[in-house]
NUKOL-541435 format. One record per atom (N, C-alpha, C): z, y, x; residue in one letter; chain; atom name. Coordinates in Angstrom, 1 decimal, decimal comma. Each point is the difference from the previous one (the first is absolute). Layout:
# NUKOL-541435
pz:Z | py:Y | px:X | aa:a | ch:A | at:CA
...
END
This chain:
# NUKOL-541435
pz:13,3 | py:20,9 | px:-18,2 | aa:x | ch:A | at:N
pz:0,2 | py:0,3 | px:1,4 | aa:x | ch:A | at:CA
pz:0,8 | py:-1,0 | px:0,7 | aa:x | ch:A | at:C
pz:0,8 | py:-0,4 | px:-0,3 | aa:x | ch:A | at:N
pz:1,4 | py:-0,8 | px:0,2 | aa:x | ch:A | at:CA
pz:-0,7 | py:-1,4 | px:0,6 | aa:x | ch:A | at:C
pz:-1,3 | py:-0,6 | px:-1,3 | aa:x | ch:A | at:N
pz:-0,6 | py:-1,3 | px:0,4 | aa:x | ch:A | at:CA
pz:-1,1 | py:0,4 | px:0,8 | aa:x | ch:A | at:C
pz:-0,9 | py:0,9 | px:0,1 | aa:x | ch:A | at:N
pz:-0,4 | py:0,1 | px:1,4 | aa:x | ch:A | at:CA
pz:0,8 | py:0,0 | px:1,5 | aa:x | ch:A | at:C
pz:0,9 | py:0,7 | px:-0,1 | aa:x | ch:A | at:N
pz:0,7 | py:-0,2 | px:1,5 | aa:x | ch:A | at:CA
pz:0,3 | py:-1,4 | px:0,0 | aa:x | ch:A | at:C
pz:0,2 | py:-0,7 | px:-1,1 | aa:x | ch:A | at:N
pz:1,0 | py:-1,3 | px:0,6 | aa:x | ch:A | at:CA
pz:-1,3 | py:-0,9 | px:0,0 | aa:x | ch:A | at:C
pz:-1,1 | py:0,2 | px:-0,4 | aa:x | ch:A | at:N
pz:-1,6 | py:-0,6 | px:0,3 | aa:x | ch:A | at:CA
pz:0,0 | py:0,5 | px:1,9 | aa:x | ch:A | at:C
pz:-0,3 | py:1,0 | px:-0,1 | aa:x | ch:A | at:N
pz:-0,2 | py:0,5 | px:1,5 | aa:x | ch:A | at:CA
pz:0,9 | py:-0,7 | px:1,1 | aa:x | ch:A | at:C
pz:1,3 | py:-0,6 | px:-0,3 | aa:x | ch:A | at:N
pz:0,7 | py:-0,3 | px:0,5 | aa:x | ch:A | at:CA
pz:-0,5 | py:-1,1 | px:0,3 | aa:x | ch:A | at:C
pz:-0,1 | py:-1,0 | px:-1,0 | aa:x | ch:A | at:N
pz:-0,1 | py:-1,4 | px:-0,1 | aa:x | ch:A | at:CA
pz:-1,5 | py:-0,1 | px:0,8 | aa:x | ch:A | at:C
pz:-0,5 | py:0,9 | px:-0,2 | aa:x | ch:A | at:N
pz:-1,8 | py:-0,4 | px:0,5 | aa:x | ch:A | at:CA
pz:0,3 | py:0,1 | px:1,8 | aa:x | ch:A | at:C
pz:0,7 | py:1,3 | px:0,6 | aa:x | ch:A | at:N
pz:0,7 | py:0,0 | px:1,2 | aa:x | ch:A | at:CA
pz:0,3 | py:-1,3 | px:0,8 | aa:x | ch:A | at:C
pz:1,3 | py:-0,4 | px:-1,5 | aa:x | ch:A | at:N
pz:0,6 | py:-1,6 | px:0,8 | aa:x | ch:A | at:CA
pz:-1,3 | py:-0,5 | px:0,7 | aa:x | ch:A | at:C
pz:-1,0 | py:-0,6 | px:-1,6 | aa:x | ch:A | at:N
pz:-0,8 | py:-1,1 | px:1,0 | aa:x | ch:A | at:CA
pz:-0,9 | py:0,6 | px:1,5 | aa:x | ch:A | at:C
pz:-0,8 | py:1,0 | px:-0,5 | aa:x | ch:A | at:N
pz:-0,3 | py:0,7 | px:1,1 | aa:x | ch:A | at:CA
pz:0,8 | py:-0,3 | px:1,0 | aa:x | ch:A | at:C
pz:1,1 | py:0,4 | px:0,0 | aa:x | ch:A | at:N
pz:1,1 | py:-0,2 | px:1,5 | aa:x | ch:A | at:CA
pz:0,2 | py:-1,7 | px:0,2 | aa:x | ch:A | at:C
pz:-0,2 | py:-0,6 | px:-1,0 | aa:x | ch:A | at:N
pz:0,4 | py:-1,8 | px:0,3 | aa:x | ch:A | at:CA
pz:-1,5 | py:-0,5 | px:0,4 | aa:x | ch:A | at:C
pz:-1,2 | py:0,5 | px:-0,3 | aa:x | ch:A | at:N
pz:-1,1 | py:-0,5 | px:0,9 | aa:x | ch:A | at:CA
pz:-0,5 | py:0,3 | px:1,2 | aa:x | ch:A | at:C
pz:-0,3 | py:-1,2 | px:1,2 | aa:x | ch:A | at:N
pz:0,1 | py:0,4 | px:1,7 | aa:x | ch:A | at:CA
pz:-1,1 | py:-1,3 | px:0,1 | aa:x | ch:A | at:C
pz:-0,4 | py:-1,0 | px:-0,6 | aa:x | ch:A | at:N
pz:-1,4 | py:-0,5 | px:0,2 | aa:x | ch:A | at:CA
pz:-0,7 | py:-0,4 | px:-0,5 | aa:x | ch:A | at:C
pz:-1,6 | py:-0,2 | px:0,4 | aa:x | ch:A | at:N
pz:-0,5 | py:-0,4 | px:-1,0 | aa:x | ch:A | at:CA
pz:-0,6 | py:-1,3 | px:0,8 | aa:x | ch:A | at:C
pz:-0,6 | py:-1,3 | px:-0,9 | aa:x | ch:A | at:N
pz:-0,5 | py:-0,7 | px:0,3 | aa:x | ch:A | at:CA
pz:-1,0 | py:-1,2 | px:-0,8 | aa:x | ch:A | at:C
pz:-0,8 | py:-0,3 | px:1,0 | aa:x | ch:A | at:N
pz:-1,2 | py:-0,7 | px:-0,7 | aa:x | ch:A | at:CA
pz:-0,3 | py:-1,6 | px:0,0 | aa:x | ch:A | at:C
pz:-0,4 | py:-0,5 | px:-0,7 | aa:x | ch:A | at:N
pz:-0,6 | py:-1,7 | px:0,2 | aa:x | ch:A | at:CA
pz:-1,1 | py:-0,4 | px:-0,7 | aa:x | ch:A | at:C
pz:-0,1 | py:-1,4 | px:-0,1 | aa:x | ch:A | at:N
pz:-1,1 | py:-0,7 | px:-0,4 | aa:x | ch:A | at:CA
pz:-0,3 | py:-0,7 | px:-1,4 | aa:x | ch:A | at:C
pz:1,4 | py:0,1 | px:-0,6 | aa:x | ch:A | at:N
pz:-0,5 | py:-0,5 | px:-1,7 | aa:x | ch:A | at:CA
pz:-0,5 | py:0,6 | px:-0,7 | aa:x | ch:A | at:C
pz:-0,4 | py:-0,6 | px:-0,9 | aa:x | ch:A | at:N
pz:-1,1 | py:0,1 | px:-0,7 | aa:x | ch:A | at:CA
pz:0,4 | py:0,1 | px:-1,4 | aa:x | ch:A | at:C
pz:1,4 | py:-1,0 | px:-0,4 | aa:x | ch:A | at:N
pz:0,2 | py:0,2 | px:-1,5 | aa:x | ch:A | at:CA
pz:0,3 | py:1,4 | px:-0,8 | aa:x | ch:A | at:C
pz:-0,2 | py:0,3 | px:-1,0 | aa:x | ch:A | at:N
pz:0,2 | py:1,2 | px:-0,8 | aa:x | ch:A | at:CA
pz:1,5 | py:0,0 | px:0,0 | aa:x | ch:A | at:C
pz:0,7 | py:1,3 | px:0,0 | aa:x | ch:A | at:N
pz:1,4 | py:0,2 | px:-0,3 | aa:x | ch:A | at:CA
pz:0,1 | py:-0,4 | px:-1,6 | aa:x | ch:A | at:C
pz:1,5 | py:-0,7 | px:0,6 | aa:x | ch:A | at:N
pz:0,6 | py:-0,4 | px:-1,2 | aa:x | ch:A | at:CA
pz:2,1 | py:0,7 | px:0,1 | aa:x | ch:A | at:C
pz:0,4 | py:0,3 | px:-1,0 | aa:x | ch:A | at:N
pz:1,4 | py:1,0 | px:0,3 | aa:x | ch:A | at:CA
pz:1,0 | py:-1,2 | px:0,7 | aa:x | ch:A | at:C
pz:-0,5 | py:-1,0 | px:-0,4 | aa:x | ch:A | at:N
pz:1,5 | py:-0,9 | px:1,4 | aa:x | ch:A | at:CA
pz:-0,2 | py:-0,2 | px:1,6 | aa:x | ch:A | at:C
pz:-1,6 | py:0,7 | px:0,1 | aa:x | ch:A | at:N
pz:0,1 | py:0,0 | px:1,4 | aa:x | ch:A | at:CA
pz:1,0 | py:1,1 | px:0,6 | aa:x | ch:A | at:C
pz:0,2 | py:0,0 | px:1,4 | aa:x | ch:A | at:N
pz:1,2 | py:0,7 | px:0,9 | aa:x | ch:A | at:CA
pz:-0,2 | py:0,3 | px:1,0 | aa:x | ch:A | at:C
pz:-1,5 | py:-0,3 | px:0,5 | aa:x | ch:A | at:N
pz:-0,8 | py:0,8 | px:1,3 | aa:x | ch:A | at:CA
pz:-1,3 | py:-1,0 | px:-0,1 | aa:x | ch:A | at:C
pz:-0,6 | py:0,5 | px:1,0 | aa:x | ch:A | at:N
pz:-1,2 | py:-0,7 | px:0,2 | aa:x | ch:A | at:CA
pz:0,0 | py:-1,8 | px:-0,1 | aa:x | ch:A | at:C
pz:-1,5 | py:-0,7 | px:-0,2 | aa:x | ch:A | at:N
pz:0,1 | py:-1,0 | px:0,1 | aa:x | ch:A | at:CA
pz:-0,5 | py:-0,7 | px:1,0 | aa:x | ch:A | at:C
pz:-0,3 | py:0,9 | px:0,6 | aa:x | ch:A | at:N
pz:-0,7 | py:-0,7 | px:1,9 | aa:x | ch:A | at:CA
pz:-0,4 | py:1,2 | px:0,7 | aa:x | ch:A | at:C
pz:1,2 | py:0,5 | px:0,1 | aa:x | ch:A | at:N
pz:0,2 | py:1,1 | px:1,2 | aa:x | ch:A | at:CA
pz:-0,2 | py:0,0 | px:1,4 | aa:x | ch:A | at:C
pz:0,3 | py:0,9 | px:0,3 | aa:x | ch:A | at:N
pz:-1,0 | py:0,2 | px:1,6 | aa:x | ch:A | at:CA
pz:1,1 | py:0,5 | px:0,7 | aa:x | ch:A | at:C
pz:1,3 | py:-0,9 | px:0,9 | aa:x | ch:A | at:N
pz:1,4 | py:0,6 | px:0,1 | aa:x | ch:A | at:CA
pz:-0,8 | py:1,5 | px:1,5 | aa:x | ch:A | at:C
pz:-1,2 | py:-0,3 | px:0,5 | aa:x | ch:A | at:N
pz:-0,3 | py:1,1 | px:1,1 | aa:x | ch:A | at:CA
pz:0,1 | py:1,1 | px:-1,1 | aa:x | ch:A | at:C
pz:-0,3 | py:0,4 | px:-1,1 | aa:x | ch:A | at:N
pz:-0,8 | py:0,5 | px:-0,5 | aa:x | ch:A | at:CA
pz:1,0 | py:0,8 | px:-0,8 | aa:x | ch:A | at:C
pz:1,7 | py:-0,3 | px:0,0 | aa:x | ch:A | at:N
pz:0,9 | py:0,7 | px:-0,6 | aa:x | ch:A | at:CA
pz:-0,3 | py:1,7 | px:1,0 | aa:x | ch:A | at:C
pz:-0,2 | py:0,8 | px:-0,2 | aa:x | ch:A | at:N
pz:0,1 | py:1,2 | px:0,8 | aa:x | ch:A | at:CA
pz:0,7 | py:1,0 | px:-0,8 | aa:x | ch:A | at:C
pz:0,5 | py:0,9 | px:1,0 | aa:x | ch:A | at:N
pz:0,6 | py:1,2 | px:-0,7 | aa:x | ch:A | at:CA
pz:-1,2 | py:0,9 | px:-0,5 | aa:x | ch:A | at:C
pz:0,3 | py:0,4 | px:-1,3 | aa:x | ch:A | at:N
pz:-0,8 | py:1,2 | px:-0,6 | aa:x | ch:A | at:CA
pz:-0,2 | py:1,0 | px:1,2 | aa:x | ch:A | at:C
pz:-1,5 | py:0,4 | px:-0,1 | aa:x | ch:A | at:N
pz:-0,3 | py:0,8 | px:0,4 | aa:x | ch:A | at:CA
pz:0,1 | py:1,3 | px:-0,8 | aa:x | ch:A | at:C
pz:0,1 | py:0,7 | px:-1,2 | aa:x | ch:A | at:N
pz:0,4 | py:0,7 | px:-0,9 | aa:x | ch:A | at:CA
pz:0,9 | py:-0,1 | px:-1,0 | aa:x | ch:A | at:C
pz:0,5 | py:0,8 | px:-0,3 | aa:x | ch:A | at:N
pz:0,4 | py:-0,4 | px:-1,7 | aa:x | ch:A | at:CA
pz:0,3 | py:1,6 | px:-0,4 | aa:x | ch:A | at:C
pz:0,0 | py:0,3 | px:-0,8 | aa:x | ch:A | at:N
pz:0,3 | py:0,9 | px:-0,8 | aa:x | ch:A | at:CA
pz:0,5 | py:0,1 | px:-1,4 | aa:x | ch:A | at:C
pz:0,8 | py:1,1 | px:-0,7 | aa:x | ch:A | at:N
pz:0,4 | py:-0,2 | px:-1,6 | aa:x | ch:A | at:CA
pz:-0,1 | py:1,3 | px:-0,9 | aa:x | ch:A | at:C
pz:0,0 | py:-0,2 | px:-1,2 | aa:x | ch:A | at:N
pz:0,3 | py:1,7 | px:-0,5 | aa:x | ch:A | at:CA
pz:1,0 | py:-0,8 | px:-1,2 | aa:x | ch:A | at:C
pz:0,1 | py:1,1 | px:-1,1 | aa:x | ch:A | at:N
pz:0,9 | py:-0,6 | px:-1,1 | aa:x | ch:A | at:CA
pz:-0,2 | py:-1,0 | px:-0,2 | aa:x | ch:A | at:C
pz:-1,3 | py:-1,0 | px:-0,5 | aa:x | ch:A | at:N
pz:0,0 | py:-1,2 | px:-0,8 | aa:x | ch:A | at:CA
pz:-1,3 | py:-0,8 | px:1,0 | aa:x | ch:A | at:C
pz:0,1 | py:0,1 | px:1,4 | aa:x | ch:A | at:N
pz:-0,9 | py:-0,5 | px:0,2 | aa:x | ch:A | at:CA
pz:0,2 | py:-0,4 | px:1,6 | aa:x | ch:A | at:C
pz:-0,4 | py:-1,3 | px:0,8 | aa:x | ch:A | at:N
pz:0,1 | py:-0,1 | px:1,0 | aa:x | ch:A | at:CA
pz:-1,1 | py:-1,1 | px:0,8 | aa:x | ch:A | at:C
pz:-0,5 | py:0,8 | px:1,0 | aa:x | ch:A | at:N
pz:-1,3 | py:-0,8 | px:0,8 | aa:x | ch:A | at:CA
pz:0,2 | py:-0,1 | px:1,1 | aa:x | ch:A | at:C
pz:-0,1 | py:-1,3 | px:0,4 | aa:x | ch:A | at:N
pz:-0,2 | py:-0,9 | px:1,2 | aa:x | ch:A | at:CA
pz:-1,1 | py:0,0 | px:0,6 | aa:x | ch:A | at:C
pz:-0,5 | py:0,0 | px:1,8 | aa:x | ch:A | at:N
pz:-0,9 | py:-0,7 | px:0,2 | aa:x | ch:A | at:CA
pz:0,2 | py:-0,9 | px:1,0 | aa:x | ch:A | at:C
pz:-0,6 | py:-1,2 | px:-0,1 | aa:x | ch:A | at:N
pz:0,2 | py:-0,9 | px:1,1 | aa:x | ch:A | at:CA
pz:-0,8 | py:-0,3 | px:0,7 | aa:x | ch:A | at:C
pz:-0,5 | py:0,0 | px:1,2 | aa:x | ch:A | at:N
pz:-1,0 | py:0,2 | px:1,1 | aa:x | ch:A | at:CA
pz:0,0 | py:-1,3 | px:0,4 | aa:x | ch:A | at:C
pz:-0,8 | py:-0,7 | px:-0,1 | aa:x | ch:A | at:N
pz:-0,2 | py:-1,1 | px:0,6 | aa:x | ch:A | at:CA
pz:-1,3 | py:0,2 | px:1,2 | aa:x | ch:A | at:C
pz:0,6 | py:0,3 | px:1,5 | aa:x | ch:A | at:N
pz:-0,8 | py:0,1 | px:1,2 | aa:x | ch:A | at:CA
pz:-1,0 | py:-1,0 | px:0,3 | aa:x | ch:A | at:C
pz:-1,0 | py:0,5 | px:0,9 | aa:x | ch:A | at:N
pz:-1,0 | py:-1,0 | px:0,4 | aa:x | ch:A | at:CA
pz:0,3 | py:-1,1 | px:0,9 | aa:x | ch:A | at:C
pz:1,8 | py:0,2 | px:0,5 | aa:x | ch:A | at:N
pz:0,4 | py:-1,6 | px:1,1 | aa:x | ch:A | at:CA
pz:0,7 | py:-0,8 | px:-1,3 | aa:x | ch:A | at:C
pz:-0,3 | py:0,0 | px:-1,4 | aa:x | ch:A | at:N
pz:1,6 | py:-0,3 | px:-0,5 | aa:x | ch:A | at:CA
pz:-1,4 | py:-1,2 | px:-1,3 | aa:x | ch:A | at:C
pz:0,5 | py:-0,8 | px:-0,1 | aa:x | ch:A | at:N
pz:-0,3 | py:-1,1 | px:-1,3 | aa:x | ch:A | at:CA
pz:-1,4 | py:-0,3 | px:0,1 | aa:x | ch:A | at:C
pz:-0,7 | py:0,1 | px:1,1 | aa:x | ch:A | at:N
pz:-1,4 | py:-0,5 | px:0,0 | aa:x | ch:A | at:CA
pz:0,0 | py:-1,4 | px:0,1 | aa:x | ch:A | at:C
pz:-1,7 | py:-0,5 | px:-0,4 | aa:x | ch:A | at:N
pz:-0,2 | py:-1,2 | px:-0,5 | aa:x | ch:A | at:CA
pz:0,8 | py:-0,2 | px:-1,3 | aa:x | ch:A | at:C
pz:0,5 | py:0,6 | px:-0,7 | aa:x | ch:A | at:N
pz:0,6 | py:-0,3 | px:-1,5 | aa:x | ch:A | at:CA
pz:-1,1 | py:0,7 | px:-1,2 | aa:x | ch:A | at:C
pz:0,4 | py:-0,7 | px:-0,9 | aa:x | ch:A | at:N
pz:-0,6 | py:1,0 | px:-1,1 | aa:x | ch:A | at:CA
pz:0,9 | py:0,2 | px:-0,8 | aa:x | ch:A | at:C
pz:0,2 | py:1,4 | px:0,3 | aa:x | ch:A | at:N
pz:1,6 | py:0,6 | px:-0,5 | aa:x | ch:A | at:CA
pz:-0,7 | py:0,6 | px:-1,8 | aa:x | ch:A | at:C
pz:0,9 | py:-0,3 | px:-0,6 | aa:x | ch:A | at:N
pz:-0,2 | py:-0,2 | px:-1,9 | aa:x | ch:A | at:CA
pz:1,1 | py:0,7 | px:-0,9 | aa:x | ch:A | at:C
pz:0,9 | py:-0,4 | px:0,9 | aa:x | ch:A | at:N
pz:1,8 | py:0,5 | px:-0,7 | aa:x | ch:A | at:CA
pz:0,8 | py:1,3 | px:0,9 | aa:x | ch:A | at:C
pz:0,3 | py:0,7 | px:-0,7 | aa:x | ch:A | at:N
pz:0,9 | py:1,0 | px:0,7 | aa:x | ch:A | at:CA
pz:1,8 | py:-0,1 | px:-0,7 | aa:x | ch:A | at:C
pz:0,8 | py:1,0 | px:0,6 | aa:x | ch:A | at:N
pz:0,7 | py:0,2 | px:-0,2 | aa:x | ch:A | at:CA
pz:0,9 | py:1,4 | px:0,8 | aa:x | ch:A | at:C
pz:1,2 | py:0,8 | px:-0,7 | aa:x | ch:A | at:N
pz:0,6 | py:0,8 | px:0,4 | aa:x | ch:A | at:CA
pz:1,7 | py:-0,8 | px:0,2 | aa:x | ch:A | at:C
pz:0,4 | py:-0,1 | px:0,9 | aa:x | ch:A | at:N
pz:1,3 | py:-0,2 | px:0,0 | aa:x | ch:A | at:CA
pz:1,1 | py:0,8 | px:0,7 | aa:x | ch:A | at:C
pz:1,3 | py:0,0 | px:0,0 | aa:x | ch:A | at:N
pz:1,1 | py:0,1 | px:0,8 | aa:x | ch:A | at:CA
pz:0,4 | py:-0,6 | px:1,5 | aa:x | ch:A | at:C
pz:-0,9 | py:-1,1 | px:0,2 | aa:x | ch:A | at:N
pz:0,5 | py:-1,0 | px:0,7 | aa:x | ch:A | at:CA
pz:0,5 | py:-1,0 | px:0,0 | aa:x | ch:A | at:C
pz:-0,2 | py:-0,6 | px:-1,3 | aa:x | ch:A | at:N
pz:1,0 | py:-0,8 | px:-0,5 | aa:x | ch:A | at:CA
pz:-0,5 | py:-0,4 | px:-1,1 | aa:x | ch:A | at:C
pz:0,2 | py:1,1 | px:-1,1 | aa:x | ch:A | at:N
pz:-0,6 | py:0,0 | px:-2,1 | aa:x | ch:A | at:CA
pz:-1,2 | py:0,5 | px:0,2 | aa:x | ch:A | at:C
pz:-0,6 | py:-0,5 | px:-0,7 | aa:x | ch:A | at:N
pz:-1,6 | py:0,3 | px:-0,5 | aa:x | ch:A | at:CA
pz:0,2 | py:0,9 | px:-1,0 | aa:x | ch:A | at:C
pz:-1,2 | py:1,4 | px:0,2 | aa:x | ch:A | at:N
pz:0,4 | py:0,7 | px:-1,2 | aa:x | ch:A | at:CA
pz:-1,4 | py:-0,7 | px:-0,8 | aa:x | ch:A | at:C
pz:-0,7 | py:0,0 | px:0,1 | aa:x | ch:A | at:N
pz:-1,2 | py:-0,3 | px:-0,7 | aa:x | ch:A | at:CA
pz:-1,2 | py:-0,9 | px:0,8 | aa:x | ch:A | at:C
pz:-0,6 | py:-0,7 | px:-0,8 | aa:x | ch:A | at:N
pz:-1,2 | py:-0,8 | px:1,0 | aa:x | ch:A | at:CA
pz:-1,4 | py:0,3 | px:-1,0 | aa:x | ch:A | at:C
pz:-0,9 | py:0,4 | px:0,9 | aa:x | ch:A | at:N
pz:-1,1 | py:0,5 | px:-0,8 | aa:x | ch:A | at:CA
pz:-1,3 | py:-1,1 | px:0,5 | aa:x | ch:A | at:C
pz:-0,6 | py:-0,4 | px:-0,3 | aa:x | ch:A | at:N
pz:-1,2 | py:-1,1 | px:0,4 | aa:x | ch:A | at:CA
pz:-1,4 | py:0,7 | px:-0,5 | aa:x | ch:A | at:C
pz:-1,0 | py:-0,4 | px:1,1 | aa:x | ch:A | at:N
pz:-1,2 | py:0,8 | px:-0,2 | aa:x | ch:A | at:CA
pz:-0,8 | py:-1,2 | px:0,8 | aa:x | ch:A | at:C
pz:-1,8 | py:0,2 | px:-0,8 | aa:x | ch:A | at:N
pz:-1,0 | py:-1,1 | px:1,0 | aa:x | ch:A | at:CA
pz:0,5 | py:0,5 | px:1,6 | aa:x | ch:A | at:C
pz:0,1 | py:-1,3 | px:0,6 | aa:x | ch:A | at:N
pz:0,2 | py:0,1 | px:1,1 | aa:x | ch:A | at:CA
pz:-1,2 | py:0,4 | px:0,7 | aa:x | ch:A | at:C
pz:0,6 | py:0,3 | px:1,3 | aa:x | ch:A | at:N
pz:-0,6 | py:0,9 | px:1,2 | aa:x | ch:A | at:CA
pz:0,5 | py:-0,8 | px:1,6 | aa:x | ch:A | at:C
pz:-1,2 | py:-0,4 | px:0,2 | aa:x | ch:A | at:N
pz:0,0 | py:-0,6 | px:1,3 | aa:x | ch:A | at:CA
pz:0,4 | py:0,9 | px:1,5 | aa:x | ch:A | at:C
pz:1,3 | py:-0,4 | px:0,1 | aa:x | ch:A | at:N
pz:0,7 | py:1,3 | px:1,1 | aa:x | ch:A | at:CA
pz:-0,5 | py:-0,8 | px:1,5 | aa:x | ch:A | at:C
pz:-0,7 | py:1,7 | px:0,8 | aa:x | ch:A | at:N
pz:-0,5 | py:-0,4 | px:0,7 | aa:x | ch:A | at:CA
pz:0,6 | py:1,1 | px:1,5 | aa:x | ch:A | at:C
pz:-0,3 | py:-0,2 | px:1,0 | aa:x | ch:A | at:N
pz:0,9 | py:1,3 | px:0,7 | aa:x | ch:A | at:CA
pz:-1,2 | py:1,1 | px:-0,2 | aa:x | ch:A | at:C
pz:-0,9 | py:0,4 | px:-0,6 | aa:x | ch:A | at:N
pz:-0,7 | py:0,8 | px:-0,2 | aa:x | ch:A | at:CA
pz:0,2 | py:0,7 | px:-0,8 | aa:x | ch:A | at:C
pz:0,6 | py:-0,5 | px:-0,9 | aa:x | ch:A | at:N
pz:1,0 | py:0,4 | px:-1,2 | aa:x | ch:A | at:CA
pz:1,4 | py:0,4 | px:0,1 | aa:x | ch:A | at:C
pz:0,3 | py:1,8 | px:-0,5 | aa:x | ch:A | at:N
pz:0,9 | py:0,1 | px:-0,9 | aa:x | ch:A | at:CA
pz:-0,1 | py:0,2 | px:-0,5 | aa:x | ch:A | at:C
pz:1,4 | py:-0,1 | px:-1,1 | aa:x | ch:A | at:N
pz:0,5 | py:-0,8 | px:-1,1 | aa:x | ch:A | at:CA
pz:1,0 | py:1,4 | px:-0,3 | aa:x | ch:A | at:C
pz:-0,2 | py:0,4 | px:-1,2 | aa:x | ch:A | at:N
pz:0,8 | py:1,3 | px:-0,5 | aa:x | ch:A | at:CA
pz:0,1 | py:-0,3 | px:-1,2 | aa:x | ch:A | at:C
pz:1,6 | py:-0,3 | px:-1,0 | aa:x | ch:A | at:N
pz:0,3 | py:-0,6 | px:-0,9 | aa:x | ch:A | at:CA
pz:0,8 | py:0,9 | px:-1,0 | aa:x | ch:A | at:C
pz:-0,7 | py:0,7 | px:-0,4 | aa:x | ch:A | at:N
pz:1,2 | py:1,2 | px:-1,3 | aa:x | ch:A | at:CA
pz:0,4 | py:-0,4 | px:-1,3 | aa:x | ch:A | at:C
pz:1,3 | py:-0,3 | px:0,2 | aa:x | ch:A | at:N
pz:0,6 | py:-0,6 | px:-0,8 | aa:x | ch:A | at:CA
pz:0,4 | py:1,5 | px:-0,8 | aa:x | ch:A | at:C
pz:-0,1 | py:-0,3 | px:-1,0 | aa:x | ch:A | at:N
pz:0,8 | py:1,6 | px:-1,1 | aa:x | ch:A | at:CA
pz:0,8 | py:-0,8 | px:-1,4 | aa:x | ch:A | at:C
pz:1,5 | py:0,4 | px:0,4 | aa:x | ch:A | at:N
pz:0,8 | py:0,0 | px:-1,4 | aa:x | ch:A | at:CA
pz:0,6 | py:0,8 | px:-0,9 | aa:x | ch:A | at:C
pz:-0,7 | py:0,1 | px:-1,2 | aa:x | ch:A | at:N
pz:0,4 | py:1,1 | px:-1,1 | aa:x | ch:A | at:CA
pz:1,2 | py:-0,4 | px:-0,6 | aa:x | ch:A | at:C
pz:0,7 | py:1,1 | px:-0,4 | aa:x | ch:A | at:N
pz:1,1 | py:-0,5 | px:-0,4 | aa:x | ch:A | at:CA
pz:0,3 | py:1,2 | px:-1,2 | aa:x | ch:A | at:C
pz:0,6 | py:-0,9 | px:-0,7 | aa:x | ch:A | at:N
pz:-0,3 | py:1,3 | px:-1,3 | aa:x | ch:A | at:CA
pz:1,9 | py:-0,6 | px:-1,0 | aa:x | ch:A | at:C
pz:0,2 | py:1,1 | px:-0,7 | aa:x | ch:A | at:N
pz:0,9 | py:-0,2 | px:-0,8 | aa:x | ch:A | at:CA
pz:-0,7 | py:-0,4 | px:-1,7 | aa:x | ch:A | at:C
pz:1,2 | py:-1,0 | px:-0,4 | aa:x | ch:A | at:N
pz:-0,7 | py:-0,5 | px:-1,3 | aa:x | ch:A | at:CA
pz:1,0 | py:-0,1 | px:-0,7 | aa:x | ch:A | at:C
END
C-alpha cells in the first residue's frame, strides 16, 4: 500500500511538471543521449491542451492548430516543462498544412520494479 501512494505521488510530480508539448522536423530515430528534439519548431512549443493521471499513468495531448508549423513536415514530437524534454517520439512524417490539425497523445506508464 505504502509503494503505491508514493508511485501515485511521483506519477502526480511529473504530471504537475508537464505544461508543453512540442513538435519538429527530424527524422533520426531516438537514441538515450538525446535531450529534446533535433529540429524543432520553436512556434510550435505550446501549452498542453490536456493532461491527465491515475496511479501509474500520465497522458498528454498536444494540439498543434491549423495557424501553427505549416509548410513543415513535422516527424518528431515531444512533452516538456519548458525547458527539459520529457520524451521525443518520431513518426513518418506529415506534411503540416493550415488544413490540418495535429493532435499528439503522448501516454507515460509508470510502474514499480
Amino acid at each position: 500500500m505504502i509503494l503505491i501512494k508514493g508511485l501515485k505521488i511521483w506519477v502526480k510530480d511529473i504530471h504537475d511538471d508537464m505544461s508543453n508539448g512540442k513538435s519538429g522536423t527530424g527524422t533520426a530515430l531516438f537514441v538515450k543521449s538525446q535531450t529534446g528534439l533535433i529540429a524543432g519548431i520553436a512556434a510550435s512549443d505550446l501549452t498542453l491542451s490536456n493532461k491527465t493521471f491515475t496511479t501509474s499513468q500520465v497522458t498528454a495531448n498536444h494540439v498543434i492548430g491549423t495557424g501553427t508549423a505549416n509548410s513543415n513536415t513535422l516527424a518528431e514530437f515531444e512533452i516538456n516543462n519548458g525547458s527539459i524534454s520529457y520524451n521525443r517520439a518520431v513518426k513518418a512524417g506529415t506534411l503540416k498544412t493550415s488544413s490540418i490539425e495535429m493532435t499528439i497523445i503522448h501516454t507515460f506508464d509508470c510502474e514499480l520494479i
